[in-house]
Each structure stands twice: as structure tokens, then as C-alpha cells.
MIKE-495508 format. One record per residue (C-alpha): residue in three letters; x, y negated, z negated. Coordinates in steps of 0.001 Angstrom, whole numbers, plus 524288, in hexadecimal, padded with zeros to 5 digits. Layout:
BEGIN
REC type    c1    c2    c3
REC  ALA     X     Y     Z
...
This chain:
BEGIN
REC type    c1    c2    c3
REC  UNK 07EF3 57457 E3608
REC  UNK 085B7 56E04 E40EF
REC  UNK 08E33 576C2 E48E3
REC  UNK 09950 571E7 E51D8
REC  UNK 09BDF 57818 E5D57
REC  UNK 0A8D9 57EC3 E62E9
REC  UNK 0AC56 58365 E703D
REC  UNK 0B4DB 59089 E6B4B
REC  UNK 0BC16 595FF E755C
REC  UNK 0BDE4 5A58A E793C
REC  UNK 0C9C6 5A5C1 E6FD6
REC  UNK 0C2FB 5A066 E6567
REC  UNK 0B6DF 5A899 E663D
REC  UNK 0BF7A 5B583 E65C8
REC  UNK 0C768 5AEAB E5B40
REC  UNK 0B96E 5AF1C E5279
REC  UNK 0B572 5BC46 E56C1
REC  UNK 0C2BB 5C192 E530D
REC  UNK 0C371 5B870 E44B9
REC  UNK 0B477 5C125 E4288
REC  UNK 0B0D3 5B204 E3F13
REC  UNK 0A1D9 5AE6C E4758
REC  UNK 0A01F 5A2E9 E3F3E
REC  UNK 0AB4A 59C24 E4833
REC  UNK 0A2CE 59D39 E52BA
REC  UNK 0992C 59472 E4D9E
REC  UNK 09992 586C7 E56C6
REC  UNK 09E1C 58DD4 E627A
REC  UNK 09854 589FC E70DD
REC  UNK 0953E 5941A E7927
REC  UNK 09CD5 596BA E8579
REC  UNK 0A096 59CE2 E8FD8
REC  UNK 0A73B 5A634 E89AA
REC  UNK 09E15 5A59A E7D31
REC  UNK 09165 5AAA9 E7BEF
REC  UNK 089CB 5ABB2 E6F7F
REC  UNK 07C31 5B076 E6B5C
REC  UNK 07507 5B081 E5EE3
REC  UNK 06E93 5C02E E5EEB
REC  UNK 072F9 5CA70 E668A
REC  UNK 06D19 5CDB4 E755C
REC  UNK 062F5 5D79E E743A
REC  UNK 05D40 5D109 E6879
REC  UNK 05218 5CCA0 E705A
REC  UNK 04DC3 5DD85 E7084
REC  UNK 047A8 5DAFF E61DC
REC  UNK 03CD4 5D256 E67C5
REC  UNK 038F5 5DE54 E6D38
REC  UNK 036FB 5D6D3 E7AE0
REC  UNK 03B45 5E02E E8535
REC  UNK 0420E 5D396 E8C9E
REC  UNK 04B51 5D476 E8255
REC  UNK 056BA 5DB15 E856B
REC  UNK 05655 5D89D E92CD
REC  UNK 058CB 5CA2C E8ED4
REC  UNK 062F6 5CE90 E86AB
REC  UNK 0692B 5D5F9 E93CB
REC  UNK 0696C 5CA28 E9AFC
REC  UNK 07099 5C208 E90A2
REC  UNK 07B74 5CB38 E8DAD
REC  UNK 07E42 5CE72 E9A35
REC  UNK 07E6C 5BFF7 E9E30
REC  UNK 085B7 5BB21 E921E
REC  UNK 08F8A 5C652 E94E2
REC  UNK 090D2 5C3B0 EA2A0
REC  UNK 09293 5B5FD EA28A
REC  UNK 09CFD 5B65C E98A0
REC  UNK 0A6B1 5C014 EA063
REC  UNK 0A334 5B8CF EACCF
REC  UNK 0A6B4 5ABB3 EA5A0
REC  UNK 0B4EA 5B24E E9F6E
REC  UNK 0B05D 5BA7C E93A2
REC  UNK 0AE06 5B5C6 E8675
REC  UNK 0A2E0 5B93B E7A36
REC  UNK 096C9 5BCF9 E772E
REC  UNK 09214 5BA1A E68AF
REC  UNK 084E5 5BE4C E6261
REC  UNK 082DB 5B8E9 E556B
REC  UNK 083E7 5ACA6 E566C
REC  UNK 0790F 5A13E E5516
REC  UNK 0794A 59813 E612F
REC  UNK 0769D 588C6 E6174
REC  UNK 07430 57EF5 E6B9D
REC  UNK 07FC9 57320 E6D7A
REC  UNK 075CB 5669C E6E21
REC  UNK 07495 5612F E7A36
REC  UNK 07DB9 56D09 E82C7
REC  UNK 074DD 577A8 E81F7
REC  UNK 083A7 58130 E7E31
REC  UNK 080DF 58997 E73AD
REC  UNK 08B86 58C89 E6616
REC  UNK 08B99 59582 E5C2E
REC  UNK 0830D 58D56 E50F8
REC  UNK 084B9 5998C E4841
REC  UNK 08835 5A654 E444F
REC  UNK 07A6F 5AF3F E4491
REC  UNK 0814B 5BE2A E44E0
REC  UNK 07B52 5C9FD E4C10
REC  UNK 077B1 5D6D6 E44A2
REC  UNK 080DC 5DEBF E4BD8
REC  UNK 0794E 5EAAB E4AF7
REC  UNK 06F01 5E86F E5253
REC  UNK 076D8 5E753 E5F57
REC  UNK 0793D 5F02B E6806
REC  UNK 08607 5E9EF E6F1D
REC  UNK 087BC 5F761 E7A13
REC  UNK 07C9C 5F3BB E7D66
REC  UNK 08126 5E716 E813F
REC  UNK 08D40 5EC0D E86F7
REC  UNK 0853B 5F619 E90A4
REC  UNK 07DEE 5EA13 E9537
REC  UNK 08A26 5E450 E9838
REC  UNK 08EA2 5F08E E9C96
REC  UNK 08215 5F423 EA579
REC  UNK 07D56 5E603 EA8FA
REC  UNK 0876D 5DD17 EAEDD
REC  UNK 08E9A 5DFD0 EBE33
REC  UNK 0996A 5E423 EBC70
REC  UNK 097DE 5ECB6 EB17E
REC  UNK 09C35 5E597 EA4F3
REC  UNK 0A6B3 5EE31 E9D6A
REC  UNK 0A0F7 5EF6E E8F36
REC  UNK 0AD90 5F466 E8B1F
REC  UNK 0B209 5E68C E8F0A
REC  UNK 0A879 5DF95 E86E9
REC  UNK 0AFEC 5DE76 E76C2
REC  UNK 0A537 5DB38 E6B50
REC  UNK 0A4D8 5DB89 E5D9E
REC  UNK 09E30 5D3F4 E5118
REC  UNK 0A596 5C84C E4893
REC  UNK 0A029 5C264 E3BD8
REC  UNK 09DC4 5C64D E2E09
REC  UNK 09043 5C114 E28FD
REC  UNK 089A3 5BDBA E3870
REC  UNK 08F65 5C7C4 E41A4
REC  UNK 091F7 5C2BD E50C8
REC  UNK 094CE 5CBE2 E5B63
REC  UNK 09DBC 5C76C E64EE
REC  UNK 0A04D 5CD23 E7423
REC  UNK 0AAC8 5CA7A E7B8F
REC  UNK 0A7F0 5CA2F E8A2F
REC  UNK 0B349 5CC4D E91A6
REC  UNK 0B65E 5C3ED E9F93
REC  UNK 0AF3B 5CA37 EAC89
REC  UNK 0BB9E 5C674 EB234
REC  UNK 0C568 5CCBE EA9C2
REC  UNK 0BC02 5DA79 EAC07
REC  UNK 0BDBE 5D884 EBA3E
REC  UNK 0AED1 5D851 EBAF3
REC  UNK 0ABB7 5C801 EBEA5
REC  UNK 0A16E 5C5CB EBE62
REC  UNK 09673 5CD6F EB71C
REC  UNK 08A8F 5CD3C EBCAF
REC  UNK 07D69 5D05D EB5FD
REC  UNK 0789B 5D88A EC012
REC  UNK 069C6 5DA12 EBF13
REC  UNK 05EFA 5D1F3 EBB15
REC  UNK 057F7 5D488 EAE13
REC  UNK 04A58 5D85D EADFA
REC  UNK 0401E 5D2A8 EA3E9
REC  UNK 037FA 5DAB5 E9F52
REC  UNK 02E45 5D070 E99DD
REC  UNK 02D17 5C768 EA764
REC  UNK 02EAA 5D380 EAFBE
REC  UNK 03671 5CCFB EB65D
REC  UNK 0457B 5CEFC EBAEA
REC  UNK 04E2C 5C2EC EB609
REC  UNK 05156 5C069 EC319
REC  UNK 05D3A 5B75F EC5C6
REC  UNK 05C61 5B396 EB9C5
REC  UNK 06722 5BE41 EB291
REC  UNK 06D86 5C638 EBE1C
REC  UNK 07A87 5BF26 EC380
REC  UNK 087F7 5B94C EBF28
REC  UNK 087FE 5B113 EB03F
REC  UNK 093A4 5AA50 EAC7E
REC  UNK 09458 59F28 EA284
REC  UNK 09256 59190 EA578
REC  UNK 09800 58DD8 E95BC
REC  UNK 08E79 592E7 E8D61
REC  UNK 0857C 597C8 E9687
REC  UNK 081C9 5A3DE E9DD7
REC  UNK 07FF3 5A012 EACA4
REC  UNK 07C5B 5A6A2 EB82B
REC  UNK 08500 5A6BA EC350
REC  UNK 07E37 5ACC6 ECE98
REC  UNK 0710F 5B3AB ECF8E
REC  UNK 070C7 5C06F ED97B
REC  UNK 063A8 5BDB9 EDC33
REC  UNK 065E4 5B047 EE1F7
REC  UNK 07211 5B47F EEA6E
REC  UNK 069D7 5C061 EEFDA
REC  UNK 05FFD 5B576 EF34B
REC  UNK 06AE9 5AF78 EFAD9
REC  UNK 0718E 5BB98 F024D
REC  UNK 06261 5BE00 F0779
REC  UNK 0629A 5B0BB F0B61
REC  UNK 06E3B 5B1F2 F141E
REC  UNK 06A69 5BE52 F1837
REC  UNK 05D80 5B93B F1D5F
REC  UNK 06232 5ABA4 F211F
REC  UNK 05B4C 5A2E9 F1985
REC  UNK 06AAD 59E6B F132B
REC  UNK 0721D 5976C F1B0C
REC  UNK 08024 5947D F1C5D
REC  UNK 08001 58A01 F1408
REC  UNK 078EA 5931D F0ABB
REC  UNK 0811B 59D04 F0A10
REC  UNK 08E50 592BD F0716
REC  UNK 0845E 58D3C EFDA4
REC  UNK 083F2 59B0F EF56C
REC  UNK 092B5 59D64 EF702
REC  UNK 094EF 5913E EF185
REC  UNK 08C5E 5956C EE47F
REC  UNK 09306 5A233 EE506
REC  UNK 09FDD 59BF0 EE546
REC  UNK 09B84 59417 EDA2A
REC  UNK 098DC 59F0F ED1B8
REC  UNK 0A4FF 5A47F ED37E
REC  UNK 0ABFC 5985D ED024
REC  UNK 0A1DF 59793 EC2CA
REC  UNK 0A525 5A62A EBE7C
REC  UNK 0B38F 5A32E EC184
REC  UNK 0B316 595FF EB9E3
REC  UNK 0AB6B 59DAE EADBE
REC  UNK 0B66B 5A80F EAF24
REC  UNK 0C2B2 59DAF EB0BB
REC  UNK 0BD8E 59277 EA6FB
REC  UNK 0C52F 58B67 EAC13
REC  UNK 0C6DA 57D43 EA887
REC  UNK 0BB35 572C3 EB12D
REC  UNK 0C45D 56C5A EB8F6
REC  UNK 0C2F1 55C53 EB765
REC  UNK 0BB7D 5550D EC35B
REC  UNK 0C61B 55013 ECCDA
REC  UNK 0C395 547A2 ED8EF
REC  UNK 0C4A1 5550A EE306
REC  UNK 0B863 55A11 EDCF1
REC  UNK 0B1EA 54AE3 EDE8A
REC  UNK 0B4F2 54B7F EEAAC
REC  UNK 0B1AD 559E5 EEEB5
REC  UNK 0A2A0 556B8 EE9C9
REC  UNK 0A242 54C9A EEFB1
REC  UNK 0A6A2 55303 EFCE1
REC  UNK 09A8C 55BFB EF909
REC  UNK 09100 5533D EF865
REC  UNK 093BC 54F38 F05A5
REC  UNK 09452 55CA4 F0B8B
REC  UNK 086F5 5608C F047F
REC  UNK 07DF4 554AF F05C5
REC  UNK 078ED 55020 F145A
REC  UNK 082DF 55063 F1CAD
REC  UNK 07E06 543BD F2463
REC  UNK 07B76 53E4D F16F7
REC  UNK 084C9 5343D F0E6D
REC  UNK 08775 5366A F006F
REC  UNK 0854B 53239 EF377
REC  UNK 08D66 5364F EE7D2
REC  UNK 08F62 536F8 EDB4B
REC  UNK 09A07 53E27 ED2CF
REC  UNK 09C25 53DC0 EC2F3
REC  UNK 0A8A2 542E2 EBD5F
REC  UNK 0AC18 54779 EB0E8
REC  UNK 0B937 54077 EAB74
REC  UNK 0BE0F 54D37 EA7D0
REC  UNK 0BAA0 55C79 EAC8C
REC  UNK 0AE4C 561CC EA60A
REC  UNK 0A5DA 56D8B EA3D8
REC  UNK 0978A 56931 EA40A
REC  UNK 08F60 571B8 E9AB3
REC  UNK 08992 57D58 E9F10
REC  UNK 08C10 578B9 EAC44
REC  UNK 08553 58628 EB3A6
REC  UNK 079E6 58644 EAC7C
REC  UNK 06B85 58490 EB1E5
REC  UNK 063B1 58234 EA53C
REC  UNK 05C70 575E8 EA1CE
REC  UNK 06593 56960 E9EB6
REC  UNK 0709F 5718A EA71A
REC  UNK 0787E 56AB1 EB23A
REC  UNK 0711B 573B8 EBC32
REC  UNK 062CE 56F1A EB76F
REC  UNK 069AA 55FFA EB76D
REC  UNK 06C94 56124 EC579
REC  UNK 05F71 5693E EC72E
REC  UNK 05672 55DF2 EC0A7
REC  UNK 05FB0 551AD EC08D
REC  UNK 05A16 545A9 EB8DC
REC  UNK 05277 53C8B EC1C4
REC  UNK 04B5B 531A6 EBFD5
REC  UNK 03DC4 53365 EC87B
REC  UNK 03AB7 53E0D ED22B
REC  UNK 03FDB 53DDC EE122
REC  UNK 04897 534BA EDBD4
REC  UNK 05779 5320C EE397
REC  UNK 05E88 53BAB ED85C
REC  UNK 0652A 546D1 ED654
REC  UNK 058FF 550ED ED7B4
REC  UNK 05896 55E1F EDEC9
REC  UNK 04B05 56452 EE4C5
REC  UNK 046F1 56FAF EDCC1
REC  UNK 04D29 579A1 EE3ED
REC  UNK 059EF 575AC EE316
REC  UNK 061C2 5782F ED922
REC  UNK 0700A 576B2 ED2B6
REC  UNK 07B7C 580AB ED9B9
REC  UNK 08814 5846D ED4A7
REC  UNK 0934C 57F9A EDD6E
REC  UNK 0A09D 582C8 ED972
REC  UNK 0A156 57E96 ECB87
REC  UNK 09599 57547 ECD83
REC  UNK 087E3 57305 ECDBB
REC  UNK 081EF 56F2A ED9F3
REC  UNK 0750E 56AB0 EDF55
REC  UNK 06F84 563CB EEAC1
REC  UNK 06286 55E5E EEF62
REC  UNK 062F5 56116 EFD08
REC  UNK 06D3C 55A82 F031B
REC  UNK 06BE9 54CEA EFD4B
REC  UNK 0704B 54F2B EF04A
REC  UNK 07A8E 55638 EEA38
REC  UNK 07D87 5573A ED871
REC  UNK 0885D 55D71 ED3F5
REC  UNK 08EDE 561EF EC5F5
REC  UNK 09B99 566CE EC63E
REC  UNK 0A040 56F6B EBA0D
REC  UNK 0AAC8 564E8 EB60B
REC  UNK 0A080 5594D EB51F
REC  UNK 09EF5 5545C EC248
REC  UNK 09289 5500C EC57E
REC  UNK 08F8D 54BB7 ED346
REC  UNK 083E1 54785 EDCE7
REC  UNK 083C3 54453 EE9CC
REC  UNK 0789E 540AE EF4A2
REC  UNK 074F6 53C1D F0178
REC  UNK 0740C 52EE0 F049D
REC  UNK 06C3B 52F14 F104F
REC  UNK 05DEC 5347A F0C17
REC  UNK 05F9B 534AD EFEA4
REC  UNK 06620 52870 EF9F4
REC  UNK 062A0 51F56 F0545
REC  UNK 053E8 52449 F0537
REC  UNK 04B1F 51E7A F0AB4
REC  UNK 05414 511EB F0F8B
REC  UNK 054EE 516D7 F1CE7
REC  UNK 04812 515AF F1F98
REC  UNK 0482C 50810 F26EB
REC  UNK 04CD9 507DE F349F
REC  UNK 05600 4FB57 F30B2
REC  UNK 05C66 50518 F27AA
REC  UNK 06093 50FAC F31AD
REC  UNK 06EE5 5144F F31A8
REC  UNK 07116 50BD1 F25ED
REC  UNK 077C0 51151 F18DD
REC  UNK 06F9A 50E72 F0DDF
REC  UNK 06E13 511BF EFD68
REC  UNK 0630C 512BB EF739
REC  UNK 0668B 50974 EEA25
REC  UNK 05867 511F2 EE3C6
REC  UNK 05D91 51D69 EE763
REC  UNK 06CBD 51CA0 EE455
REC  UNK 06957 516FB ED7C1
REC  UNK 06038 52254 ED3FB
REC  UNK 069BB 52B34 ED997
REC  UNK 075C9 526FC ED0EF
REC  UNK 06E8B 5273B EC5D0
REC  UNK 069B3 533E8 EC82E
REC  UNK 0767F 53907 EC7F9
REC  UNK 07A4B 53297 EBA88
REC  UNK 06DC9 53734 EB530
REC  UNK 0726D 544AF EB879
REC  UNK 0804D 543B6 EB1BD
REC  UNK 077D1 53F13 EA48A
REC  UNK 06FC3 54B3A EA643
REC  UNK 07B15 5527F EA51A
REC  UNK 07FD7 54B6B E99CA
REC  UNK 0732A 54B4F E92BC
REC  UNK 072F8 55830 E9473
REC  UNK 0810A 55D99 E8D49
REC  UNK 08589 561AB E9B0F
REC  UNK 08F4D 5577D E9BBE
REC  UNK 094F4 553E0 E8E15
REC  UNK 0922A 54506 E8AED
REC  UNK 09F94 545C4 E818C
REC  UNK 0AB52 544DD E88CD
REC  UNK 0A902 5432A E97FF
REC  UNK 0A815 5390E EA1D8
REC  UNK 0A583 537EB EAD83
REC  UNK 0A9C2 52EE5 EB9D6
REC  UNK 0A011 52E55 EC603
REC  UNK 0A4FD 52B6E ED523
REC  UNK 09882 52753 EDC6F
REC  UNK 099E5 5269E EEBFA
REC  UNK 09275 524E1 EFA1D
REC  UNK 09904 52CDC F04BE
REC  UNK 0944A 5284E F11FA
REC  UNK 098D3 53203 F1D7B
REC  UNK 09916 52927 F2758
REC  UNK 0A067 51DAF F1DBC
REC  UNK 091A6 513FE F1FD6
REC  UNK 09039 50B6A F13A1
REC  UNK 08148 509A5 F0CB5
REC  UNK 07B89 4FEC4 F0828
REC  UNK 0717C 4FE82 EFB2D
REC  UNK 0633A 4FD99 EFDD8
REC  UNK 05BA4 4F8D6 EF16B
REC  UNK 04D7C 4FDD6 EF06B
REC  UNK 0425F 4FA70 EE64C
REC  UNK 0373A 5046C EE5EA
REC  UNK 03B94 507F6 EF49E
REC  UNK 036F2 4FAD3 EF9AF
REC  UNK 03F81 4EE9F EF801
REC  UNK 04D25 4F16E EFDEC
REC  UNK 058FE 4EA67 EFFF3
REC  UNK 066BD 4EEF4 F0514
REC  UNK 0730B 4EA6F EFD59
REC  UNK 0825A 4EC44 F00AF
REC  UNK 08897 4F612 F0A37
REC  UNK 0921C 5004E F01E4
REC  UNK 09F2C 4FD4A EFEC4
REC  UNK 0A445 5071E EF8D6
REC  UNK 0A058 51564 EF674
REC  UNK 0A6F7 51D3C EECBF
REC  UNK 0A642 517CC EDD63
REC  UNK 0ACF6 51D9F ED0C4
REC  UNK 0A583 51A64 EC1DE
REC  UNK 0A8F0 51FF2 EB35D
REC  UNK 0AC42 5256A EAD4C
REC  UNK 09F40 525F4 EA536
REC  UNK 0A094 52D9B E98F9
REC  UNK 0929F 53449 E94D5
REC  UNK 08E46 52B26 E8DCC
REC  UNK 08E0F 520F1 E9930
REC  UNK 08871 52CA8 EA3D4
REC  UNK 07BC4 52ECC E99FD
REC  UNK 077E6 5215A E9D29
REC  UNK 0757E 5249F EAB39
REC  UNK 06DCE 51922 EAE8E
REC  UNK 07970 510B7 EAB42
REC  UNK 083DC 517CF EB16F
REC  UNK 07A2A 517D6 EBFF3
REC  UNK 077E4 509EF EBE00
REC  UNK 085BC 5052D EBC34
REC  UNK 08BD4 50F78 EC552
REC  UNK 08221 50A14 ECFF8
REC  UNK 084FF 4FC99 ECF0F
REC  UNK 091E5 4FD94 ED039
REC  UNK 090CE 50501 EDCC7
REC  UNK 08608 4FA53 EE1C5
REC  UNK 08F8F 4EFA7 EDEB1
REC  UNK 09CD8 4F543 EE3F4
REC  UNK 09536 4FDD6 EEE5C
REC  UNK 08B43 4F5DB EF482
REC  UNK 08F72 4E7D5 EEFE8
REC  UNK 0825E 4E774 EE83F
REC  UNK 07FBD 4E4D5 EDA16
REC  UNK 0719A 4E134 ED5FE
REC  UNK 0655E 4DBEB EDC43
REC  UNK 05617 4DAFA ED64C
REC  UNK 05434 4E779 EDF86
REC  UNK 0601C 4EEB1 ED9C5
REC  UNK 05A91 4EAD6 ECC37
REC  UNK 04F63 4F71A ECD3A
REC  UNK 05A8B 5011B ECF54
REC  UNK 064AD 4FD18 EC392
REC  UNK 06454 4F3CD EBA08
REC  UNK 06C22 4EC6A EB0AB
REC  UNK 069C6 4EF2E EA246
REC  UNK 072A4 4EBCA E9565
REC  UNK 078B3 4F978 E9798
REC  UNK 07C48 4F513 EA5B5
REC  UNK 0765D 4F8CE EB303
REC  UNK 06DB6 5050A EB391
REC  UNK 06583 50CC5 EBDD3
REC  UNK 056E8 5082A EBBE8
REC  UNK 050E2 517A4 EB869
REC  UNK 04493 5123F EB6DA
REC  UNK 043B6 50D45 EC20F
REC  UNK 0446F 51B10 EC898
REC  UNK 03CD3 5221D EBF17
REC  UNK 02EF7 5180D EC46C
REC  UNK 031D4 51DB1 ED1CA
REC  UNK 02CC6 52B99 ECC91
């Protein structure tokens, strides 16, 4: 049978509990302030596996923590969980029941009581059972703010006895909720790696704004799970602010390349802090690309996404920058010289001049689009109702214009047109038109040939994009045989 899900809120939930009616939870989407489990922790201690209940520590007290540090809300155990297709959000498929019996709830409340900094107050913590035929328990888990105790910390890590090995990082530190999920704010371990550091020198100044930056971004992520506030809708102060960023955090002696996609209205992405597969943070980690050591949005392997206010943030080097904002925006933003002019400076006849790589800037737009259909592919950005517009621009510091150099397989070149313009607004494109990302590139490309450079085709040009029934599109295939 065919459930259809609801998104109940805190009201509603307590509405149920108090009507003694579980079956009304059926359809419901976890949250935030929502968590739900099919048996009861501890359950595991029947396999006999002496593991057991220490796994069962680390998810109550991370489940209990998060909620207060996220503004309170319920824990239910009875209730059968199911996977929304293609979002990877759990709801309540069913009503299984518990045998009430056979928990032991004080225990529960001394872990609370014993294993969270500050001290959770169990006599803070309400519970009780609803249901006639299935029994649920329900526990209400009051705001770390409204204790005066924000935030709980779990303050140890958990030993497992079957690795011998100490969970390290992996369970002691701050969890709030990112919607439905549990997610780890900041790791002890990792910040005691950085005070050494300073200590013994090897962080520098930049370093240590670097990690007060992060810090200052958890704050603002516990406040914003406390709050809920409404996401406030992109406006042009916060276009203009990244792009200010960019500038600041890519090569100083370097001009830039940008591009910025806006949502048409304020927007949550899904699970926006999470690191699992399909998440934004592994998008940004292992963008789609076409060939290796290709001109795209890849990182090296040890670099990796950062929180930044209410963003995620992460650069390769100082040539390129990607960034997701929590209310949609998606941005990118490189170097010209060395990265998108590469390897046209190379002739002495060339010296001092400003030029584009047409291979490169073509691969590197589409890149970009092929990212935003990751995210839509994946259920992080909802293909229903959103659109997006996209401002595409060339910022050159000391106001020089660049002409287009056409390659074919790095050997037959030609220059076209000096730029005439530099800043360019397309969209909106609803979903639909952004998961054709080969279509979008190609038309958003020629447009800024023909009113940028004065250019519009040639039998060169023809290898980059070409014109198909469905219109102009960025040749893939092309890139893919330079593997």
C-alpha cells in the first residue's frame, strides 16, 4: 500500500500523543524535531555481541543531544521506518509497537544523566506509551537552551570492544540536526590538533582566522537549528558579497571568472550539512567531470568541503573556488591567468596579452551546470517548483579586455574578437531545462561569444559546441577522447 507523506509539525505530534492515536503518525517525515525508530536502543544486547550496547550509548546520547541542541522535540520507538524515493528522508511507513516490558527506560535516563556535558537533567526529560493494539513510547526532549545548558556535548569517545579500538572523532563533540539528520558540529580531537599547531607554529595567521571562521560558523548552525528561522531569499547584497570573496580568496595578481545560479525564491536544500554519499559535501568533494586533469570544478584529494557561515565552501588552491549557500545559491569562481588562459602564454608574440582559452571556458561552464544537475539528480535540490537565474561575469583588475583563442587538439589556433562586455544575466531555467546541462552550456556560451567577443561560429568553433535539433550544445564527447 502506497503511503503519502506529511510534514507534521511539533503541535501536531503532541496533538497525537495526547489523542493516545499512533496510527496518525503513519506518513510523517522525520525532522528536526522528530526522530523515530523501529525497536528500542539496547535491543542490539540480545545478539549477545558485547559491541552492543555501546552502540546503543552512542545513538541515544546523539539522538538526545542533537534534538535539545536543535530546539527540543520527540523521540518515538515503535514505529516502522521507510525510505522517500529518490531523498534518502525517512517516514513512518507503519505502526510496529514495542513490548514495553522489556525496557529499561532509567536506564536510559542515567545515560542521559551520566553521558552528555553539562549534565542532562533526567527529571527534565517527560515519557510515556500511546496506542491500544501496537504500543509506541514517546520522549519528549526538552530545548538545551530553555535548561540553560546550550549546547550538550557528548563528552568522551566510545570504546569498541570488538575493533579494540576507541571511536575516535567519530562520536565525541557537538550534534545538532541538519532536518532529519544527526550531524556533527565540531570534533575535539581536530581542534586540539589545531591549538598544538599554533602552539608549535606550524598555523599561521591566516590559519588561525581560517578556524575562527569555522568556529563562527558553528555557532551560527547551532543558533540557526535553535531559531528555525525562516532561509532568507537570495538578494543582490549576498551576489555581490561572494563575489567580493572570490576576489579576496583566489590569486591576488590573478583575474576572475564567475559564475552564480540563483534560486527564484529562498530555499532549504536537503540535508544540506550532511557528508554521506549523493550529499552536497561529497558533490563538491567529487564534482562530475568529463576526463581527468580536465579545466573543471575538481579539488586534489586533500582538500575538502568547509563550512562558512551558512555555506559550504571549498577551494583548490587558489585558482578555484565552489560554493553552496543554504538558500540555493550555487557559485564558482577561478583564475583566469594559469588556469583558464593555459597554456596560451606560451609564445613570446603573446606576452602581456589577455587571452581565453575557448577549450577551457567551454569545459569550465559546463562543468558548473553539470554540477547543479548533480544536485538535482540527486533530491538535494527539488526538480518541482524552483528555478533558477545565472549572472556569468569576467572581472579584470586592471579594466584589460581578452580576446578568444580557438584551439583544436592544442595545435591549430586562431584569435577572434576583443571583449565587449563582461557581466551577462540568463533564466530563469526551471529544472527541467538545468538537467539538460549540455544545452543550457551550449546556448549560455554562445550568447556570451556573440555579444562578448563579436564571434558566432567558425569550422574551428564547430569541435567545442554544436548545433543539433535541440539547439546548440557543448560537444562532451569531444572532452571525454582527451582522457
Amino acid at each position: 500500500m502506497e503511503v503519502t507523506t506529511k510534514l507534521l509539525s511539533i503541535q501536531e505530534i503532541e496533538e497525537i500523543i495526547k489523542n493516545n492515536d499512533p496510527s496518525l503518525l503513519v506518513g510523517a517525515l522525520e525532522t528536526a524535531y522528530f526522530e523515530f525508530r523501529e525497536k528500542p536502543y539496547f535491543e542490539e544486547e540480545k545478539s549477545g555481541k558485547d559491541w552492543a550496547k555501546y552502540k546503543s550509548r552512542i545513538e541515544l546520547l546523539k539522538d538526545a543531544s542533537s534534538i535539545s541542541n536543535s530546539g527540543g522535540g520527540y523521540l518515538l520507538i515503535g514505529l516502522l521506518p521507510d525510505i522517500v524515493q529518490g531523498r534518502q528522508v525517512e517516514y513512518v511507513k507503519d505502526v510496529s509497537g514495542i513490548d514495553v516490558k522489556t525496557i529499561d527506560t532509567e536506564r536510559w535516563l542515567d545515560i542521559l544523566s551520566d553521558g552528555l556535558i553539562p549534565r542532562f537533567p533526567r527529571d527534565k526529560i517527560t515519557l510515556g506509551i500511546i496506542g491500544k493494539d501496537k504500543i509506541v513510547l514517546w520522549i519528549k526532549v526538552p530545548n538545551s537552551k530553555d535548561l540553560g545548558l546550550h549546547p550538550f556535548i557528548v563528552p568522551q569517545d566510545q570504546w569498541n570492544p570488538e575493533k579494540e579500538i576507541a571511536l575516535k572523532g567519530q562520536v565525541y563533540g557537538i550534534y545538532t540536526r541538519d532536518g532529519a539528520k544527526n550531524i556533527q558540529l565540531l570534533d575535539p580531537h581536530k581542534f586540539q590538533e589545531y591549538i598544538a599547531g599554533v602552539l608549535s607554529g606550524s598555523v599561521t595567521s591566516a590559519g588561525v582566522e581560517s578556524q575562527i571562521s569555522r568556529l563562527s560558523a558553528i555557532a551560527d548552525r547551532l543558533e540557526e537549528s535553535q531559531t528555525k528561522s525562516a532561509i532568507q531569499p537570495p538578494n543582490e547584497e549576498q551576489k555581490k558579497r561572494i563575489v567580493e570573496e572570490f576576489i579576496n580568496k583566489l590569486d591576488p595578481e590573478a583575474d576572475v571568472f564567475y559564475m552564480i545560479a540563483t534560486p527564484s525564491s529562498g530555499v532549504t536544500l536537503n540535508n544540506f550539512w550532511d557528508k554521506s554519499e549523493g550529499s552536497i559535501y561529497h558533490h563538491m568533494k567529487n564534482p562530475p567531470i568529463l576526463r581527468n586533469m580536465g579545466w573543471d570544478l575538481s579539488v586534489a584529494t586533500s582538500e575538502y568541503p568547509q563550512p562558512e557561515g551558512n555555506s559550504w565552501e571549498v577551494m583548490n588552491g587558489n585558482r578555484k573556488i565552489l560554493k553552496v549557500s543554504k538558500n540555493g545559491i550555487i557559485a564558482a569562481g577561478a583564475n583566469i591567468q594559469e588556469f583558464l588562459d593555459w597554456g596560451l602564454q606560451d609564445d613570446e608574440k603573446n606576452e602581456g596579452k589577455k587571452l581565453l582559452n575557448a577549450f577551457a571556458f567551454v569545459e569550465y561552464v559546463n562543468s558548473f551546470f553539470l554540477f547543479i544537475k548533480a544536485l538535482i539528480n540527486t533530491g538535494i535540490i527539488d526538480k518541482d517548483h524552483l528555478s533558477y537565474d545565472v549572472e556569468i561575469g569576467f572581472i579584470s583588475k586592471d579594466g584589460g579586455k581578452y580576446s578568444l583563442v580557438l584551439t583544436v587538439n592544442n595545435f591549430i589556433r586562431s584569435t577572434v574578437g576583443t571583449q565587449k562586455k563582461d557581466n551577462w544575466q540568463f533564466g530563469p531555467y526551471d529544472t527541467e531545462d538545468l538537467l539538460k546541462s549540455e544545452i543550457i552550456s551550449g546556448s549560455i556560451i554562445q550568447d556570451i561569444y556573440a555579444s562578448g567577443f563579436g564571434f558566432v561560429t567558425d569550422t574551428h568553433h564547430e569541435a567545442y559546441i554544436q548545433k543539433t535539433d535541440e539547439g546548440v550544445i557543448v560537444n562532451e564527447e569531444l572532452y571525454r577522447k582527451q582522457n
